[in-house]
N, C-alpha and C positions, 0 to 999 in steps of 0.2 A: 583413411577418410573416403566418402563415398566419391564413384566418379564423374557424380552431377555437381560436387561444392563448384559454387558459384555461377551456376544456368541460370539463365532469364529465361523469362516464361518463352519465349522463341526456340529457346535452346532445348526446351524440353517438348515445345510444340513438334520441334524438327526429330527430335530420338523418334518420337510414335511413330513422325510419321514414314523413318524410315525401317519400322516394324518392330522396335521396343515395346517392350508390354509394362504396364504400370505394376505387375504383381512384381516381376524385376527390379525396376528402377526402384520403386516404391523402397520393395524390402530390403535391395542391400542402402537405401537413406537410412532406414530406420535402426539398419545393424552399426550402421557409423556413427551414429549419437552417441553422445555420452548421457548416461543418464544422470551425473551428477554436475551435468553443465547447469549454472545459477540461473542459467536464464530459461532454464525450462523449468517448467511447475509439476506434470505430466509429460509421458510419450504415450504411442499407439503401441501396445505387445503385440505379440502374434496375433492372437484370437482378433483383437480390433482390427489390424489388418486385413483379417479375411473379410469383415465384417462390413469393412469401409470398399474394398474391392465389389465384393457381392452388391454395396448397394452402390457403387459406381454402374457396373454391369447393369442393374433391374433402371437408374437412368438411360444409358445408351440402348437399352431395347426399347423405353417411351420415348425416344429420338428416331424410332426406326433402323438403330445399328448404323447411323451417319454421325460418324466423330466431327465431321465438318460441322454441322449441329450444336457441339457442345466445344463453349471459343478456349476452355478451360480442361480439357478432357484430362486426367492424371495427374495435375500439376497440384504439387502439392502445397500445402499452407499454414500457419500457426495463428491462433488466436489467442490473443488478451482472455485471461484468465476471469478477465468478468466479463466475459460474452458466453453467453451459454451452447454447448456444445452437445448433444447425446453422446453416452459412452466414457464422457469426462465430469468429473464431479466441476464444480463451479467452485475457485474459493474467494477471489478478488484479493486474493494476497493475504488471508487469513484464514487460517487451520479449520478454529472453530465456526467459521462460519460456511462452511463446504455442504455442499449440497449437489444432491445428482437431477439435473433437468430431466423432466420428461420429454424435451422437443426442443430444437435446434434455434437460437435466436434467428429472426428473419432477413440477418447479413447473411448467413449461414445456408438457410433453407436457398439462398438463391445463388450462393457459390457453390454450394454442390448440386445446383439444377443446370449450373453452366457445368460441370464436371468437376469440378477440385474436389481435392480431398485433403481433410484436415490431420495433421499428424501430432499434433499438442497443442498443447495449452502453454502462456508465457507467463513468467513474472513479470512484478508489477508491483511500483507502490503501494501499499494497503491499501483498497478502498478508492482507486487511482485518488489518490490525494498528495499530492508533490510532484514536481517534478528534476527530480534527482536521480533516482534508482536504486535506493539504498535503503526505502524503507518495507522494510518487507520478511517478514521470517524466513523465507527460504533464501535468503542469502541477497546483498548488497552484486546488482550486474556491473559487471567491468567495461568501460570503452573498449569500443573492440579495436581499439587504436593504441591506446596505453592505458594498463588495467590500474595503474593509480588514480585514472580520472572516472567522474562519474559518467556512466551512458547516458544519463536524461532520463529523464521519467514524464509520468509515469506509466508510459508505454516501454518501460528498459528490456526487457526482455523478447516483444516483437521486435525492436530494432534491434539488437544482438543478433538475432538467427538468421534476419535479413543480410546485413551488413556483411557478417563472417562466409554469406552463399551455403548456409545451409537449408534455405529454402528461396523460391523467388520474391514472393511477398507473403504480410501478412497484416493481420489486422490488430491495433490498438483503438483506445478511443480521446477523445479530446475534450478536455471543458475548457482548459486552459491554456494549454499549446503541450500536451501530452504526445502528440501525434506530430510536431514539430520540430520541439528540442534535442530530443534524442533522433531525429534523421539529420540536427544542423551538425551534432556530435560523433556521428557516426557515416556521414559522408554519402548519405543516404536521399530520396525523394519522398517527402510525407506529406499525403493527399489531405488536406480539413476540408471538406466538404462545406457547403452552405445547410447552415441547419436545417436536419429536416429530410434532406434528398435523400440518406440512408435510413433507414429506420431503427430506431434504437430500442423494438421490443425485441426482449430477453438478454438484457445488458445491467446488468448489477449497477444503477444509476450513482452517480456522484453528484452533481447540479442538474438536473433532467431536464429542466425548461434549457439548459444551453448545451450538456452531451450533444457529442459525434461520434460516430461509430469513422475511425480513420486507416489510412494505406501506407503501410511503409514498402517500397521497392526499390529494386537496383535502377529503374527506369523509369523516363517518365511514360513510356509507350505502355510500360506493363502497368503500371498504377491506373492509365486511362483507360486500359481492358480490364481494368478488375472492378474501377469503377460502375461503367457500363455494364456490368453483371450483377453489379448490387442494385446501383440506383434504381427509386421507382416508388410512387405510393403505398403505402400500409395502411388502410384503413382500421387495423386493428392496433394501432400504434398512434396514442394523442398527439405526438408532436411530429407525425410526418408530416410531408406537405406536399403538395402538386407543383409541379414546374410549370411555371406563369406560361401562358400561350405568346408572351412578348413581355419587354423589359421596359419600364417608363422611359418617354423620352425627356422628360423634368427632372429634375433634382440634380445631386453631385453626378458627375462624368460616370464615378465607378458605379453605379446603379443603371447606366443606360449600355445598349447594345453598341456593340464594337470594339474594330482592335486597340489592343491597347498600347497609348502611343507614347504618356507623359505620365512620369514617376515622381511623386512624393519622396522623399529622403530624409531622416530625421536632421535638420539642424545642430543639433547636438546630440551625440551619440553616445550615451551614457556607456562606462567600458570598466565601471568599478576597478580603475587600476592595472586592468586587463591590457599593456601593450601589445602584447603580440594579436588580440582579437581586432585590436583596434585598426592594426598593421596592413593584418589580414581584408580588411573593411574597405581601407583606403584603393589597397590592391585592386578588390573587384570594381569599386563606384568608377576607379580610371579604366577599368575595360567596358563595363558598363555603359561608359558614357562613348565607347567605338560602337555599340548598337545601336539600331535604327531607333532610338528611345528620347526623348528628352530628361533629365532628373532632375526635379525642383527642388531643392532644400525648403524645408518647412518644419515650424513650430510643434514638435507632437505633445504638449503641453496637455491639448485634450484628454489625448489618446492612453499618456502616462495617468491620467487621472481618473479615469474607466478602467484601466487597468487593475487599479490601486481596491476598487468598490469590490473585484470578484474576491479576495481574502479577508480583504478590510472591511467590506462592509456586511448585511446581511444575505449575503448570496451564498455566506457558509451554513446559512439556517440547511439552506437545501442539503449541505454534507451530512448534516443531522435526520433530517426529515428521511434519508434512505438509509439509514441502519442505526434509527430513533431504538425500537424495539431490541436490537441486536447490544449495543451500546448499553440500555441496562440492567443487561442480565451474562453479557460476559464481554464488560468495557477491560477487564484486566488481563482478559486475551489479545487487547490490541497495540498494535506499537504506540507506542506512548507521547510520540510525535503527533504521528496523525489524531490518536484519542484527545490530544490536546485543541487542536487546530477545529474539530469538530464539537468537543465542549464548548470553545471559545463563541457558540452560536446561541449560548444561555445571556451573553449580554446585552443582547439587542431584541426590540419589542419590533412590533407590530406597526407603531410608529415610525420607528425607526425604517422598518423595509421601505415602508411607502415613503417616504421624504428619501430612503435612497433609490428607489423606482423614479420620482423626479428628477432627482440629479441624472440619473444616468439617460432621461428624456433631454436633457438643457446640455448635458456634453454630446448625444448624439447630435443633435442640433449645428453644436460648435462645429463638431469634424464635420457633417454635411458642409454647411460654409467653410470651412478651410480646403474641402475637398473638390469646391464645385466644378475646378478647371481642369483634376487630374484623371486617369483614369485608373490611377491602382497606387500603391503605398509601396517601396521596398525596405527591408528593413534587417537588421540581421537578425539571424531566426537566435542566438543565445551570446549575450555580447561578453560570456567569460565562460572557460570550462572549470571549475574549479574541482581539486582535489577530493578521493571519495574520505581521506583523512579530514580536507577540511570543511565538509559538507555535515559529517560526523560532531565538530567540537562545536560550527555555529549553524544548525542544520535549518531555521525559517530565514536569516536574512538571506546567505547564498539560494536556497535554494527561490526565494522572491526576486534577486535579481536575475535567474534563468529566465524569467514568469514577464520581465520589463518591458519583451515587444511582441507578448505570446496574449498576454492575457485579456485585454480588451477586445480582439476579433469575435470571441461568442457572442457576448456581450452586445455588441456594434452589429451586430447579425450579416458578416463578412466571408468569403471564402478565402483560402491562406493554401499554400503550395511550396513546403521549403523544399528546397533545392540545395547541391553542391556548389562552394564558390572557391574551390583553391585547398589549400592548405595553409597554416601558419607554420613559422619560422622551425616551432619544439615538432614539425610532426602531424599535428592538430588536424583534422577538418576541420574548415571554416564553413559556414552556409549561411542563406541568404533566404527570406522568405516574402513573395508575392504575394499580397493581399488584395483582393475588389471586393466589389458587392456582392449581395446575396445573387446565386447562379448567373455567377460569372467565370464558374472551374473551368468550363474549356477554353474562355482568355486567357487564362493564365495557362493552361497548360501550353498552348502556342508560344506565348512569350518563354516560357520555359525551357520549348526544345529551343527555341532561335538560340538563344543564349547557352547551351549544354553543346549547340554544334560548335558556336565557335568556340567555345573555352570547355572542351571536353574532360573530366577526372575520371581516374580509374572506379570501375562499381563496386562501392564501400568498401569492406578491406580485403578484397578480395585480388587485387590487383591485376583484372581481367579488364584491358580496355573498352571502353564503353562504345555502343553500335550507335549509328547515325538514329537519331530521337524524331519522330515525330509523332505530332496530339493526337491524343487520347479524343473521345467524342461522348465521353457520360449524358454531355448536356451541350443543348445545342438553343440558340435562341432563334423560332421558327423565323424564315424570311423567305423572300417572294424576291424572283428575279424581274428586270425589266428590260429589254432592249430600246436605247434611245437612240434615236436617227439626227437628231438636228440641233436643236440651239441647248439640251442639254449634256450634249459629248463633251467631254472633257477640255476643259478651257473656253469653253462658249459660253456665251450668259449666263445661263439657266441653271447650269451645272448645281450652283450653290444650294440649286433647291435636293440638290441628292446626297451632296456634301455632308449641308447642315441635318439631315437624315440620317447621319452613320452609315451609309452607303458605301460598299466598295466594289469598286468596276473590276471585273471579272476575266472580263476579256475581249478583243476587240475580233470581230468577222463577218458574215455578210448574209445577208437574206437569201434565201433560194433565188433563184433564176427567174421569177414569177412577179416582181416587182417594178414599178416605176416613183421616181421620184419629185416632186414638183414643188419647186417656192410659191407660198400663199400670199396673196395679195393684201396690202393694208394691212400686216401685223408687227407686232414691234414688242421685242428685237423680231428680225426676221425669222419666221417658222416654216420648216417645209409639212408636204405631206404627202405619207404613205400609201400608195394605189396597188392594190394586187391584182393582177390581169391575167393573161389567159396565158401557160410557156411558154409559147412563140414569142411573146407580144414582150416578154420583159429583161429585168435584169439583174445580176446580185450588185444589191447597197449595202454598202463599208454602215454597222452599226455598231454598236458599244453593250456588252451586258452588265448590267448594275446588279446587284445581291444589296435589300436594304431589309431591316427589319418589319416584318410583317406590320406589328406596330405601326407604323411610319406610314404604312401605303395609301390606306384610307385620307391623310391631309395631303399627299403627293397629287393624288387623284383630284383631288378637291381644288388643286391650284389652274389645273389643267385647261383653259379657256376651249369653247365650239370654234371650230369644227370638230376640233382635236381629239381625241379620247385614249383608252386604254381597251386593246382590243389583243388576238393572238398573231402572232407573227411567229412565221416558218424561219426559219433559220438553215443553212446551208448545208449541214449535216444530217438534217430532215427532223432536231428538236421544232418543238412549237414553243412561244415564250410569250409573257405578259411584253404588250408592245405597244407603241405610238401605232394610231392608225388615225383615219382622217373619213370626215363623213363625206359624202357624194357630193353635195353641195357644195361643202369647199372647195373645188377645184376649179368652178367656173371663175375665171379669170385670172387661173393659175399656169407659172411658167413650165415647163417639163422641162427638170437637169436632170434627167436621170445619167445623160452623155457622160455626168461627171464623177459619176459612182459613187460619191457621198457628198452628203450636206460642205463638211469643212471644205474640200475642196472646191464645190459650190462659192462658196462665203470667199475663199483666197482668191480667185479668178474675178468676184465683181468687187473686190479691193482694187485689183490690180486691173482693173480697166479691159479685162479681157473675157470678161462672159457676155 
């Protein structure tokens, strides 16, 4: 076996950078494959090799020959077999429908502009249509924990080569929790992105208005670097989208900016009979509830019933509408599962779509109200592993109950982050999966690591302890710092106005040397105000730095009463920052505390009869 199984992208960062060369590491990865491993579709030969090296090299000369440049430089990676690749024929899990790209899907084109480089192609459900791992002509993939059980689908074959450290990450896609299941099975981190923020031109579509192009990684630090390398607009791509310049401050919790504090939890947690999953569930929700989190028990009654629309109802026309042509002219090439699952889209009209395009308006609806108080759902990402024997004699109802707490997030237009939570009693991974709103990936990936330091599991089955985890930064919701001096510091009146903002205080320090401080006359509650004087003349004041949503600044501002304003203040380190300042006028017939070094201590002293 090669002598990178099981490197994180750090681990491989660190070889280069202590003078490894990628045509090395590279080659002898690709001499330690098996080529009859089921979870691969495709390798790189030789000639590709040179081919992938050469046009690594023609990147790092348009970098200027600075590998610091490229955050991804050799690291290599596997693609979902219906994501299109140059060099690799495309099949989506089916012979007859292979086809050689002209040009690199646009996940693609921007992981090898960060430097990766791709070394195969994965299996995968037919047509990503299941999620089990077993339907698919090049062979049914194994858990890479115990090869009687199923890996998940139908990204089965990127989480294999993940899991087992034969590469660091790689990419699957999700309509339904493809990019989920098999990281909850596999002991693995699987990124679902918020629709849209990856672009899904040159992806052999399955549902296309809800496709994700998704991350399977040993990490979550690595998933948030690989993120950051994809994300980003396509204009040439209909269903990309632009990350909002800010997050509404209206609606459910999980749709506005900030951390995330109070968790949803299904009430009843369907477990088909599943004890030991059930077991395993119990285990985490009691660690769960030792982090900084609240966990709500709540009705997912909705949620199961949105679920229920993406197989059940017309949302399978779209399985049809993307390999409508292919279907009737070599339907008897296709696995017979999936060809069914995709016929079954002949018995629903046009009517039908639209009264279920209503419903699915009238349960968004419901979860918005059931959701308004929390700020994200946890859930477990697959509440049973079943056998690939018995996925085989009853292969839609198991594989629908893998789909129980996976399949409405497209759907609800949510971002999802399964995580590791333990193991069960037989062996098992168990995992757990974070859900919020739409761009809200880098909440979750924070909650993520909090929760991976303290309850760390070895990286998938690889049995390499996991390194200290911190987030990832794909998406960020812009925000505007402020320094407040007086009646909004922390526990003083005002505060609330920063609070009820999603505001979080940053840090507590002091103005440069060039300040004085003064109580205003006639205002209530009491407000001081900030005077910058000449350095002789002043002093550092004890201020507080707030971080709120951009969003937010504009009513912040607005609440602000004359004298008062929002102006720049130096800070002690020689930062400038958005800050309380105070107009000229206000000060005639104002006190000078500057003596006291800040406002609170001010306020404690004419409590206490001593100012």
């Amino acid at each position: 076996m090669p002598s990178t199984l099981g490197w994180t992208i750090k681990d491989w960062q660190s070889a280069y950078k202590e003078g490894a060369k990628p045509e090395s590491l590279l080659g002898e990865l690709l001499t330690g494959l098996d080529t009859e491993d089921a979870a691969w579709i495709s390798l790189l030969d030789g000639d590709g090799l040179a081919s992938a090296l050469a046009e690594l090299a023609l990147t790092l000369e348009a970098a200027g020959g600075d590998r610091s440049a490229l955050p991804l430089y050799g690291i290599p990676f596997a693609a979902k077999d219906n994501i299109d690749v140059r060099g690799f024929e495309t099949t989506a899990g089916c012979p007859a429908f292979a086809y050689s790209p002209a040009q690199d899907a646009t996940t693609i084109v921007r992981l090898k502009a960060a430097g990766a480089v791709v070394i195969g192609k994965t299996n995968l459900d037919q047509f990503a249509t299941g999620l089990v791992g077993t339907r698919s002509p090049y062979g049914a993939v194994p858990n890479s924990f115990k090869p009687d059980v199923v890996s998940g689908g139908s990204s089965s074959g990127s989480a294999s080569v993940v899991a087992r450290g034969l590469v660091p990450f790689s990419l699957g896609t999700d309509t339904a929790g493809s990019g989920r299941v098999p990281a909850g099975l596999n002991n693995l981190v699987g990124l679902k992105p918020t629709r849209g923020m990856f672009s899904i031109r040159g992806v052999v579509p399955a549902c296309r208005s809800l496709d994700c192009v998704s991350i399977f990684a040993l990490t979550v630090n690595d998933a948030g670097l690989v993120s950051e390398a994809m994300a980003g607009y396509d204009a040439a791509d209909a269903f990309s989208r632009k990350a909002p310049y800010a997050l509404p401050l209206d609606g459910p919790a999980l749709r506005r900016p900030g951390p995330i504090k109070r968790l949803a939890i299904p009430e009843h947690p369907h477990w088909f009979g599943d004890q030991q999953a059930e077991a395993a569930w119990n285990t985490a929700i009691s660690q769960w509830r030792q982090q900084d989190v609240e966990l709500i028990p709540m009705d997912f009654s909705p949620m199961l019933e949105l679920a229920a629309l993406l197989y059940e109802g017309p949302w399978v026309a779209e399985r049809h509408a993307a390999v409508e042509t292919f279907r009737a002219s070599h339907g008897d090439e296709m696995n017979p599962v999936v060809r069914g699952i995709i016929d079954s889209a002949g018995k629903f009209s046009a009517t039908d779509t639209f009264k279920a395009q209503y419903l699915k308006e009238e349960l968004q609806r419901q979860i918005d109200e059931l959701l308004v108080d929390v700020d994200a759902m946890l859930v477990p990402t697959a509440p049973t592993a079943p056998t690939i024997e018995a996925v085989n004699a009853d292969p839609l109802a198991l594989n629908s109950q893998l789909g129980t707490y996976t399949n409405f997030v497209n759907l609800a237009d949510m971002s999802a982050l399964a995580i590791p939570a333990g193991f069960r009693d037989d062996g098992l991974p168990f995992g757990v999966t974070l859900i919020s709103g739409a761009w809200k990936d880098t909440e979750l990936q924070h909650l993520a690591c909090q929760w991976l330091n303290a309850h760390p599991t070895p990286l998938g089955a690889t049995g390499n302890p996991r390194p200290e985890e911190t987030p990832g930064a794909a998406i960020s919701t812009p925000t505007i710092q402020v320094a407040v001096v007086g009646a909004h510091l922390s526990g003083m009146p005002l505060n609330t106005q920063l609070t009820e903002r999603y505001s979080v205080l940053l840090e507590q320090t002091t103005t440069a040397a060039n300040y004085r401080l003064y109580a205003l006359p006639n205002t209530t509650p009491p407000k001081p105000g900030l005077r910058r004087v000449a350095d002789s003349e002043g002093e550092e004041i004890i201020v507080e730095v707030w971080e709120m949503p951009a969003s937010a600044f504009g009513s912040f501002v607005d609440l602000i009463p004359a004298p008062l304003g929002i102006g720049n203040v130096e800070l002690a380190d020689g930062r400038w920052v958005n800050g309380f300042i105070c107009e000229g006028y206000g000060f005639d017939g104002a006190r000078d505390v500057t003596e006291f070094g800040g406002w609170r201590a001010y306020i404690t002293a004419l409590k206490s009869g001593t100012a």
